[in-house]
C-alpha positions as CSV (number, residue, x, y, z in Angstrom):
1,X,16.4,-3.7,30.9
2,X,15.4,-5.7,27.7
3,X,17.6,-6.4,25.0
4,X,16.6,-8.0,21.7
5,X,19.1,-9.2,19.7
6,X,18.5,-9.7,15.6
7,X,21.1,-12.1,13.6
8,X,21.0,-12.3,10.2
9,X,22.4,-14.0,7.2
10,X,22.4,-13.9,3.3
11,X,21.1,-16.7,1.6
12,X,21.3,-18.2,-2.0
13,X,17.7,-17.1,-2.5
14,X,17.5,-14.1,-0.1
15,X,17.9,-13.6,3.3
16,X,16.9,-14.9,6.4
17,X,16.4,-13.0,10.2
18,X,16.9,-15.4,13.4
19,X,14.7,-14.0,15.9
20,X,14.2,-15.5,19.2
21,X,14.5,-18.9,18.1
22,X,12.3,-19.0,14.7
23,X,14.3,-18.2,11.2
24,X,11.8,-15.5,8.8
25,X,12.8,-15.4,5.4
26,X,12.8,-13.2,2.4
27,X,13.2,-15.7,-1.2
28,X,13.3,-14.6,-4.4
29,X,12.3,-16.9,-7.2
30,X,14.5,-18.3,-10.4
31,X,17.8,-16.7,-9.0
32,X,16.3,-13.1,-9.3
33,X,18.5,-12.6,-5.8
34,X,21.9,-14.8,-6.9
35,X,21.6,-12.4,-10.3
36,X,21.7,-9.0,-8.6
37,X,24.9,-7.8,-8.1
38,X,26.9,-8.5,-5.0
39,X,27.6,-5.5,-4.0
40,X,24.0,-4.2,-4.0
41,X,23.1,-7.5,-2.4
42,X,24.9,-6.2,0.8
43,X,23.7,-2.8,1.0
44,X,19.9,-4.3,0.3
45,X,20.4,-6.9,2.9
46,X,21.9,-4.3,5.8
47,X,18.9,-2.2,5.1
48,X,15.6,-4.7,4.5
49,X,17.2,-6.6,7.7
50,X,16.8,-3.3,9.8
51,X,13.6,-2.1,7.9
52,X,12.3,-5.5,9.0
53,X,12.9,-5.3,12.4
54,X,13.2,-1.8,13.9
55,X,10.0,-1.5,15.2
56,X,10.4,-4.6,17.1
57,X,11.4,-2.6,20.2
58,X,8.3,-0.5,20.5
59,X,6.3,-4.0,19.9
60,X,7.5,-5.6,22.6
61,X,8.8,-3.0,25.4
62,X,12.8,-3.3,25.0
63,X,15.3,-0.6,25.5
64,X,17.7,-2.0,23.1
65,X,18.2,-3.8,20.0
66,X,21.6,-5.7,18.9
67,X,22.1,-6.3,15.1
68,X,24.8,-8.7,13.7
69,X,25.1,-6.4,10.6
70,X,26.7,-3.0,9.4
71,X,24.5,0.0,9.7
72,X,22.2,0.4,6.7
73,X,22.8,3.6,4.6
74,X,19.0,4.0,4.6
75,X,18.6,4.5,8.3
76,X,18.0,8.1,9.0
77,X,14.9,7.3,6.4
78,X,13.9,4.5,8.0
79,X,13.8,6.7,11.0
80,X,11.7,9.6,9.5
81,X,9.5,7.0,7.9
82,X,8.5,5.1,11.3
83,X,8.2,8.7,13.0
84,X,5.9,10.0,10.9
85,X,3.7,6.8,11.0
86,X,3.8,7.0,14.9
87,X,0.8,9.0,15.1
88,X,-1.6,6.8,13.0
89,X,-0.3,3.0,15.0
90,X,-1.0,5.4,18.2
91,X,-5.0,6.2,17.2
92,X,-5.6,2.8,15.8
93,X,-4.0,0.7,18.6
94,X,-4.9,3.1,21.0
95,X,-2.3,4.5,22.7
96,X,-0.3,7.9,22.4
97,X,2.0,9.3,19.5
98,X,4.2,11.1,22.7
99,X,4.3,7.6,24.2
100,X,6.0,5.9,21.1
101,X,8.1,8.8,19.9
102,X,9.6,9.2,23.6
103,X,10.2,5.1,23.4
104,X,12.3,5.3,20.0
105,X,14.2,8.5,20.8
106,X,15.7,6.7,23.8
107,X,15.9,3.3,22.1
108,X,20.0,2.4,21.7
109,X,20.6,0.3,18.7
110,X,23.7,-1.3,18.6
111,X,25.5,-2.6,15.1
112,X,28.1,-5.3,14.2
113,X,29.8,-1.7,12.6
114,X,29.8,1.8,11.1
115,X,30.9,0.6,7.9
116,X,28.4,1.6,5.8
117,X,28.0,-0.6,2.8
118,X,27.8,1.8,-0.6
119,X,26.1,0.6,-3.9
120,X,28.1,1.2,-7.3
121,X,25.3,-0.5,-10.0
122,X,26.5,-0.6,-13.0
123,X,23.3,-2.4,-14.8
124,X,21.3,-1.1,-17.4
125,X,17.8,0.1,-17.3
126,X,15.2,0.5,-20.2
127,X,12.5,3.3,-20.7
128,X,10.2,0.9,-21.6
129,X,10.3,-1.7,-18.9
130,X,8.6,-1.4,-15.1
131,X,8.0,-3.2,-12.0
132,X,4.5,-2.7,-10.5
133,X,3.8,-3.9,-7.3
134,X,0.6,-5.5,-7.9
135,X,-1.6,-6.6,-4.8
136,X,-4.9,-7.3,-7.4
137,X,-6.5,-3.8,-5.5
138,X,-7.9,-1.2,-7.5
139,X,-5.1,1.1,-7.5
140,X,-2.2,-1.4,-8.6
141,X,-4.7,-3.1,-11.3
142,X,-5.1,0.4,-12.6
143,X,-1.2,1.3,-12.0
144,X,-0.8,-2.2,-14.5
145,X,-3.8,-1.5,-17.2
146,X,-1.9,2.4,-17.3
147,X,1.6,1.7,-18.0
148,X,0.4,-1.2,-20.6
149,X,-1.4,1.4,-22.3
150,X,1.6,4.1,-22.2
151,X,4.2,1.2,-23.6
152,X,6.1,0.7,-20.0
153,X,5.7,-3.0,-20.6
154,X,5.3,-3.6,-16.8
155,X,6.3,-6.8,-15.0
156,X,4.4,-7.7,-11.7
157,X,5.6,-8.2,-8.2
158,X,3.8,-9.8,-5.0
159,X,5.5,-10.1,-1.3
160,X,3.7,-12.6,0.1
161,X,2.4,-11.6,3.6
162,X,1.3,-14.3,6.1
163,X,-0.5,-12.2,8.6
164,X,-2.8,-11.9,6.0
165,X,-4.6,-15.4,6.2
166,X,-6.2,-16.5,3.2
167,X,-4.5,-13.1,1.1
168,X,-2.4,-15.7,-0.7
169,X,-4.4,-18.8,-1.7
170,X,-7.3,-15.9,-3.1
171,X,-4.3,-13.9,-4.8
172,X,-2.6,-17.4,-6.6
173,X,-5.8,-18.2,-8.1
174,X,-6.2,-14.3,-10.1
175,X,-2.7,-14.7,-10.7
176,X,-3.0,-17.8,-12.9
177,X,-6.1,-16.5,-14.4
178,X,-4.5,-13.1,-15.1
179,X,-1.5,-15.1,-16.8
180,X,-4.1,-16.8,-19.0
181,X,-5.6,-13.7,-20.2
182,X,-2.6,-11.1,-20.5
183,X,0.6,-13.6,-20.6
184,X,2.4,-11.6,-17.6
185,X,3.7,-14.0,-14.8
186,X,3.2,-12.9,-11.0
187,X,6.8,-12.8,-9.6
188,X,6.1,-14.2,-5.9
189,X,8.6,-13.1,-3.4
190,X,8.5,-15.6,0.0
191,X,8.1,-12.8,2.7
192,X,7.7,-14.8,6.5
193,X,9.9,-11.5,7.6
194,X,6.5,-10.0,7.3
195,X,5.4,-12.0,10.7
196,X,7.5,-9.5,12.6
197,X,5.3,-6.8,12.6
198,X,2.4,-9.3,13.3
199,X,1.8,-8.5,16.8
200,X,-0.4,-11.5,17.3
201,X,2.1,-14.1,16.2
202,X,4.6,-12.2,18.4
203,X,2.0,-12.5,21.1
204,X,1.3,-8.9,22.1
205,X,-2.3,-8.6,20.5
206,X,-2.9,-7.1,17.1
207,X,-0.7,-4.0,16.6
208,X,0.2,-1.3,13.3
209,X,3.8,-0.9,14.5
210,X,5.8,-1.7,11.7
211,X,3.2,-1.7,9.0
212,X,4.4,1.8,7.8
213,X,7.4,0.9,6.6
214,X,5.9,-1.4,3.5
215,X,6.2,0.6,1.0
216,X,9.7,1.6,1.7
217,X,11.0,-2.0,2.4
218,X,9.0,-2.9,-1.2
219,X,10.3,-0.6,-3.2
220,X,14.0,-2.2,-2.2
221,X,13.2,-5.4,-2.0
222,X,11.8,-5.0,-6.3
223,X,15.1,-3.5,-7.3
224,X,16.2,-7.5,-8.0
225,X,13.8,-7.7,-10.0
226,X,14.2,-4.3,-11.8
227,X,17.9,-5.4,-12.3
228,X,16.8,-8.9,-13.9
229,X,14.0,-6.5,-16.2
230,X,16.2,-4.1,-17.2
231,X,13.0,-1.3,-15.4
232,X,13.7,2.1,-15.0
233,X,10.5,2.4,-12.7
234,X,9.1,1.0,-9.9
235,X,5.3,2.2,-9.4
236,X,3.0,1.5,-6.4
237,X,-1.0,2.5,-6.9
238,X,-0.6,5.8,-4.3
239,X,-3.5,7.7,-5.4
240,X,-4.2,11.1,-4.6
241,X,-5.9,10.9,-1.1
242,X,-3.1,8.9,0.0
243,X,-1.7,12.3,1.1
244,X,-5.0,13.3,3.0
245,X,-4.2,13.7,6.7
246,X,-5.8,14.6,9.9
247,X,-4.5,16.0,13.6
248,X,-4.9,13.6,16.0
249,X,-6.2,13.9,19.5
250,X,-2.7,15.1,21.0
251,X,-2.1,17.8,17.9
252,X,0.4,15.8,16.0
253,X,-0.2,15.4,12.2
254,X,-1.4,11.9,11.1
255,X,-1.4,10.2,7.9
256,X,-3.3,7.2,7.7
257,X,-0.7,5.6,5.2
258,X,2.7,8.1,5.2
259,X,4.7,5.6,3.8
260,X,2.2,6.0,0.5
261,X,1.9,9.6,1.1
262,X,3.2,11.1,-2.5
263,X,5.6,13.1,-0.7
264,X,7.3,10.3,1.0
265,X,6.8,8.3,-2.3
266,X,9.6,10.9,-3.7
267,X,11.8,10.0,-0.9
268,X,11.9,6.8,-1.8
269,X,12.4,7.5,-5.2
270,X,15.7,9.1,-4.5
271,X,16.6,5.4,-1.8
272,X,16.2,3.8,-5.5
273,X,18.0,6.7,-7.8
274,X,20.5,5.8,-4.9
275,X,20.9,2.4,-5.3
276,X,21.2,2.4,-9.2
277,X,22.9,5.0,-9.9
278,X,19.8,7.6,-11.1
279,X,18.8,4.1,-13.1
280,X,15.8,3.1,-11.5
281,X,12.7,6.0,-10.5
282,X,9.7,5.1,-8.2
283,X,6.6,7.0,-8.7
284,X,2.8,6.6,-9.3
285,X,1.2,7.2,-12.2
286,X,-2.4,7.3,-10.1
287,X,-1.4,10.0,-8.2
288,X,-3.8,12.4,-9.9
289,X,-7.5,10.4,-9.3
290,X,-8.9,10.2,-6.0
291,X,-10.5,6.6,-5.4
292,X,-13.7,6.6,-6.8
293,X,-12.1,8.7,-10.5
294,X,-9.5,5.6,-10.1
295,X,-12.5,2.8,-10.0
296,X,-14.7,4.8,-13.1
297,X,-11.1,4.6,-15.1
298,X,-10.4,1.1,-14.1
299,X,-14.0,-0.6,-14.7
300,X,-14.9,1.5,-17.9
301,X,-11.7,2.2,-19.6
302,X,-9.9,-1.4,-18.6
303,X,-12.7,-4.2,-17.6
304,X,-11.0,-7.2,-18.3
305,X,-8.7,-6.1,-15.6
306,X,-10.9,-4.6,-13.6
307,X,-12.7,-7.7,-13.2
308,X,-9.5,-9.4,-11.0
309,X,-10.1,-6.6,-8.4
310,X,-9.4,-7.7,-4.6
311,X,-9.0,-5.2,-2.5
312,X,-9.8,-6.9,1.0
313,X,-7.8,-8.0,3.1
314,X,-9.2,-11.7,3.9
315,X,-8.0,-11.5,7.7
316,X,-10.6,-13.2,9.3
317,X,-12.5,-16.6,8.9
318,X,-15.0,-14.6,6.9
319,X,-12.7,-14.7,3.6
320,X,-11.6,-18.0,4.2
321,X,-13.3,-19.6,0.7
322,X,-13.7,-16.1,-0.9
323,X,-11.5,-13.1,-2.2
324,X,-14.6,-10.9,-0.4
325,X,-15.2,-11.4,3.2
326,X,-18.2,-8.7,2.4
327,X,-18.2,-8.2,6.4
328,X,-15.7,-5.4,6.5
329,X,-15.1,-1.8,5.7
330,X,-12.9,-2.4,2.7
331,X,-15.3,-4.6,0.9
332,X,-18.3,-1.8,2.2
333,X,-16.3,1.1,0.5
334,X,-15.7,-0.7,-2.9
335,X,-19.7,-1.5,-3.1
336,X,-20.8,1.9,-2.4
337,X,-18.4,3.3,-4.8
338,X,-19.4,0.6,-7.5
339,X,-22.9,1.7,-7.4
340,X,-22.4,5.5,-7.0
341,X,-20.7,5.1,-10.5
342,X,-23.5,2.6,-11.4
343,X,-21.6,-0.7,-11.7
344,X,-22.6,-3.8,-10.9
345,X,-20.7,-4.5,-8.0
346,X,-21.5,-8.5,-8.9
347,X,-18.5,-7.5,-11.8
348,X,-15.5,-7.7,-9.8
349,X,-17.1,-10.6,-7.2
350,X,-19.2,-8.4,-4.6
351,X,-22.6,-10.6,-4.1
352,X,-23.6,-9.0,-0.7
353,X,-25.6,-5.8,-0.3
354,X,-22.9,-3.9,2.1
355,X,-25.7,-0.6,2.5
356,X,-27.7,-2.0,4.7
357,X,-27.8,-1.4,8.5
358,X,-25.9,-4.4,9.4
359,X,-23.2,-2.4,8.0
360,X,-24.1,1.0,9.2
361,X,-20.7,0.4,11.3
362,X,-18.2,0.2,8.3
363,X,-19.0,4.0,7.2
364,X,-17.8,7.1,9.1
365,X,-20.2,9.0,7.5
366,X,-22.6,6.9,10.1
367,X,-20.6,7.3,13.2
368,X,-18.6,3.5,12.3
369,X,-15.9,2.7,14.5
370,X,-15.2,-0.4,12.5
371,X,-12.7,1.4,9.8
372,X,-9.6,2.5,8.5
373,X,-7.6,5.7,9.5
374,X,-8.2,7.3,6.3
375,X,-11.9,7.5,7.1
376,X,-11.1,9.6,10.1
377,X,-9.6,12.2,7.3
378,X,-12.2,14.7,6.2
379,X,-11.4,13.9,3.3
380,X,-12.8,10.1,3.6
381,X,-15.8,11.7,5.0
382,X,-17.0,13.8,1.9
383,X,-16.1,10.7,0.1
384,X,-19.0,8.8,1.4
385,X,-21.3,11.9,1.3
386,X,-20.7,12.1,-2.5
387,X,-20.7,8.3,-2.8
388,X,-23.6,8.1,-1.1
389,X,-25.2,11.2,-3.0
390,X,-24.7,9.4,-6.3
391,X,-25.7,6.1,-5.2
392,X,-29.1,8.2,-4.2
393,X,-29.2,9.8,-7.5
394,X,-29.0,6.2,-9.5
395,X,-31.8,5.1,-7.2
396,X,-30.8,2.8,-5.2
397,X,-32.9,3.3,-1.8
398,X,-30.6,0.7,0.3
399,X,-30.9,0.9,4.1
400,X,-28.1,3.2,4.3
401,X,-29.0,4.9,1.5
402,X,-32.6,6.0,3.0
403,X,-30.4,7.0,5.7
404,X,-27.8,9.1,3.9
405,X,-31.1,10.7,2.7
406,X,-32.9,11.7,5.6
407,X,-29.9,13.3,7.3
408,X,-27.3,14.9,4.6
409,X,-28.8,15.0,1.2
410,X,-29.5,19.2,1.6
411,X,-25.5,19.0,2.5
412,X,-24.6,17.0,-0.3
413,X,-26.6,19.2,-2.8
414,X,-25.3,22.4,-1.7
415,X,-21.8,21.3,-2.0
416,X,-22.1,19.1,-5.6
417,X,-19.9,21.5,-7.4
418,X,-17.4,21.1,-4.7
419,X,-17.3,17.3,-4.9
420,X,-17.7,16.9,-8.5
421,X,-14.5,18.9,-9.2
422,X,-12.6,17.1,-5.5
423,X,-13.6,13.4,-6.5
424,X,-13.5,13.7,-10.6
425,X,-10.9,16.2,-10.8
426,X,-7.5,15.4,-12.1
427,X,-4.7,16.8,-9.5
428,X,-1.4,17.9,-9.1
429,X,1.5,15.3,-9.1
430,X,4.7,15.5,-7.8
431,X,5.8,11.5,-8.3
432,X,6.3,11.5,-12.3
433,X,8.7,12.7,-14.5
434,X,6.7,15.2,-16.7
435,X,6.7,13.0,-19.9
436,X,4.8,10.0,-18.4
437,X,2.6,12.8,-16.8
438,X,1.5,14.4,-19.5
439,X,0.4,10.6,-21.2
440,X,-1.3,9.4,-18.1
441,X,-3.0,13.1,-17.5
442,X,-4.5,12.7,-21.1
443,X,-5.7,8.9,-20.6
444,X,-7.6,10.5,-17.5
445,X,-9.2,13.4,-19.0
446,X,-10.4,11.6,-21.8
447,X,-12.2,9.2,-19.5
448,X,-13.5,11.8,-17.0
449,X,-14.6,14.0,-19.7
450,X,-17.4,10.9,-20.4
451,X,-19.1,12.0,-17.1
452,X,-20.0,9.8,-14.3
C-alpha cells in the first residue's frame, strides 16, 4: 500500500506544499497575500493546497493521501470537478475513464481535521473593477479589450506555470509592451505548485491528471487580488464551444476542458459568491462567440490588442526563441482561422504557412492525431470544414486547402447556412448577470452584422 503524505504551510507571500522532499510555492506580489484577510487566507490555503494536489494519487498509483491541513470547504467540488475531467485525461493519455474513476472512489484521504474553516469577508467590491485572467490567448485578450469597452476597468492576472517551458520568458516580454501601450500592469503570481500535475517532472511520463482543475484553483487563487482591487468579477475567456462535448470510447460523456465548461464556470461562481459574501461573481463575457466570431471581434474591433495574441503553448524546443513554435496544432488552428476571416496571420506573429502537408497532421478534419480533445468534438470538426471553406473562398489554394477541396467542398456548400449561423451566431449565456449581457451582446452584433 502507498501512502503519500502532503505538508503544508502559510507563508508571508503565499503558501508553500512540501512534497517528497522539494518545497512548490504559490507567491503573491507587493503583499497582495499579507493584505487579504486572515480569515479568508485559511479557508484559501486549506482549499488551493488540496486543489493542488488531489490528483497526485491517480498520478502516481497510491491508495492514500495524508494532508497536514483541515478539510477544505470546497472539496465535494473539487471532487465533481476532477470526475468529470476523468474521461478527457483517460482518451488523451490513453487509458480508461472506469480505470481512474474506480482508483479515486477507493482513494482514502486522511486530514489533520474536520474543522472546516468558514469565510466571513467583510471587504468591499466595486461595479466597475474586474480581474481577468489574462494568458495573452485570444479569448482572454478579447475578455480584456470587452470589459475596457463596457467600463469594468479590468486588472490583469498571470499564474506562472513552469511545465510550460518558454510560456514565461515569451509572456514577460507582451507584458511590458502591453504596459507601454495601455498602462495596465501584469500581476504575476509565482505558481511552482503547478509542477505537481507535471507528470514528467514527477517522473511518470507526460500526463493530463490534474490539469482540469485550473480554472477552479484560478478563480481562488485571484480573489487576493479582487480583494486588493476592490472587483466584483472575476472573468476567464470560456467561449461558447468550451461546452462542446463528445462520448468517449467507453460511453462516458467527455468535455475536452470541463473545468471551462460554462456550466461548471457557474459553479465556480457560487465557490467565489461563497468566499465574499455574494461580493465577487465569476463569469465570461465570451461565452456567446464561438472561436473564429471571437478572432473576427478581436482583430477588427480591437487590433492593437489583438496584435499581443499568443495562444501556443511553447512546450517544446520549437518555441524556445519565439512566442509561435508554428509546429503544433494550436499555432495550425489560429492560421487557418486568420485566413478564413482574411487576416494576415503575419499581424499577431505567425510567419509560417501551417496548410501545407507537413501539417496535414494538426487538423482532424484530415485524420491528425496530433491535436487537442476538443478536435475530437464534432463540433471542432465543422469548425475546420467552415474554416477551411472560407479560406477556399478568399483563394488561398494552400496544400491543405486543395485538399479540403477535392474531398469536402460539396459538404461544406450544402451546409453554409448551417455554419454561417453555428460559427457567426451570437448564443445563449448562462455565465453573466443580464446587464453586462445585454452590453457585450450589442458590442457583438454590431461587429458580426459587418459580415465576415
Amino acid at each position: 500500500m502507498s501512502i503519500l503524505k502532503i505538508e503544508a504551510r502559510q507563508t508571508a507571500t503565499g503558501l508553500e506544499i512540501l512534497f517528497r522532499n522539494n518545497k512548490y510555492e504559490v507567491s503573491y506580489p507587493n503583499k497582495v497575500w499579507s493584505d487579504y484577510p486572515a480569515q479568508e487566507r485559511n479557508v484559501l490555503f486549506d482549499n488551493l493546497v488540496y486543489a493542488a494536489t488531489i490528483h497526485l494519487p491517480l498520478t502516481l498509483s497510491a491508495d492514500e493521501i495524508t494532508y497536514n491541513t483541515s478539510a477544505p470547504i470546497f472539496q465535494p467540488y473539487f471532487f465533481q470537478n476532477l470526475v468529470m475531467d476523468f474521461p478527457s485525461c483517460a482518451d488523451v493519455d490513453q487509458t480508461k475513464t472506469s480505470d481512474l474513476l474506480r482508483r479515486f472512489m477507493n482513494l482514502k484521504v486522511h486530514f489533520r481535521d474536520r474543522n472546516i474553516r468558514f469565510p466571513n469577508y467583510e471587504g468591499d467590491a466595486s461595479p466597475n473593477s474586474s480581474i481577468v485572467s489574462l494568458s495573452f490567448g485570444k479569448d482572454s485578450l478579447l475578455t480584456y479589450a470587452v470589459c475596457d469597452e463596457i467600463g469594468l476597468n479590468p486588472q490583469i492576472v498571470y499564474l506562472v506555470e513552469p511545465s510550460l517551458t518558454y510560456e514565461e520568458k515569451h509572456k514577460t516580454v507582451l507584458a511590458e509592451q502591453f504596459f507601454r501601450e495601455f498602462g495596465v500592469r501584469l500581476n504575476k503570481v509565482v505558481h511552482t505548485t503547478g509542477l505537481l500535475r507535471d507528470g514528467i517532472h514527477l517522473g511518470v511520463g507526460k500526463t493530463e491528471l490534474g490539469w482540469g482543475l485550473q480554472s477552479t484553483e484560478y478563480a481562488l487563487s485571484h480573489l487576493p487580488f479582487a480583494h486588493k482591487y476592490r472587483a466584483s468579477y472575476i472573468l476567464f475567456g470560456n467561449e461558447q464551444s468550451c461546452g462542446a462535448y463528445y462520448f468517449d470510447r467507453e460511453g462516458y460523456v467527455c468535455y475536452p476542458a470541463y473545468d471551462q465548461s460554462h456550466v461548471w464556470t457557474t459553479e465556480i461562481d457560487i465557490m467565489t459568491q461563497l468566499m465574499t459574501n455574494n461580493k465577487v461573481r465569476t463569469m465570461s463575457v465570451i461565452e456567446p462567440l464561438n472561436d473564429i466570431a471571437v478572432m473576427m471581434v478581436l482583430n477588427h474591433r480591437y487590433p492593437n490588442v489583438a496584435k499581443y495574441e499568443m495562444s501556443c503553448f511553447t512546450e517544446t524546443e520549437a518555441g524556445r526563441d519565439y512566442r509561435w513554435c508554428q509546429s503544433c496544432s494550436v499555432c495550425s488552428k489560429m492560421y487557418l482561422l486568420l485566413v478564413a476571416l482574411g487576416i494576415d496571420p503575419k499581424r499577431v506573429g505567425l510567419k509560417k504557412n501551417m496548410m501545407t502537408k507537413e501539417n496535414r497532421g494538426f487538423f482532424s478534419l484530415f485524420g491528425g492525431k496530433t491535436i487537442s480533445t476538443y478536435a475530437l468534438t464534432g463540433q471542432g470538426r465543422d469548425e475546420q470544414l467552415f474554416a477551411f471553406y472560407l479560406a477556399y473562398k478568399r483563394g488561398d489554394r494552400s496544400d491543405l486547402v486543395r485538399e479540403f477541396s477535392e474531398r469536402f467542398l460539396e459538404e461544406a456548400k450544402e451546409r453554409e447556412d448551417e455554419l454561417y449561423q453555428l460559427f457567426f451566431g451570437i448564443h445563449e449565456s448562462i455565465t453573466m448577470p443580464p446587464k453586462i449581457r445585454d452590453e457585450v451582446v450589442s458590442i457583438y452584433r454590431e461587429e458580426l452584422a459587418k459580415g465576415v
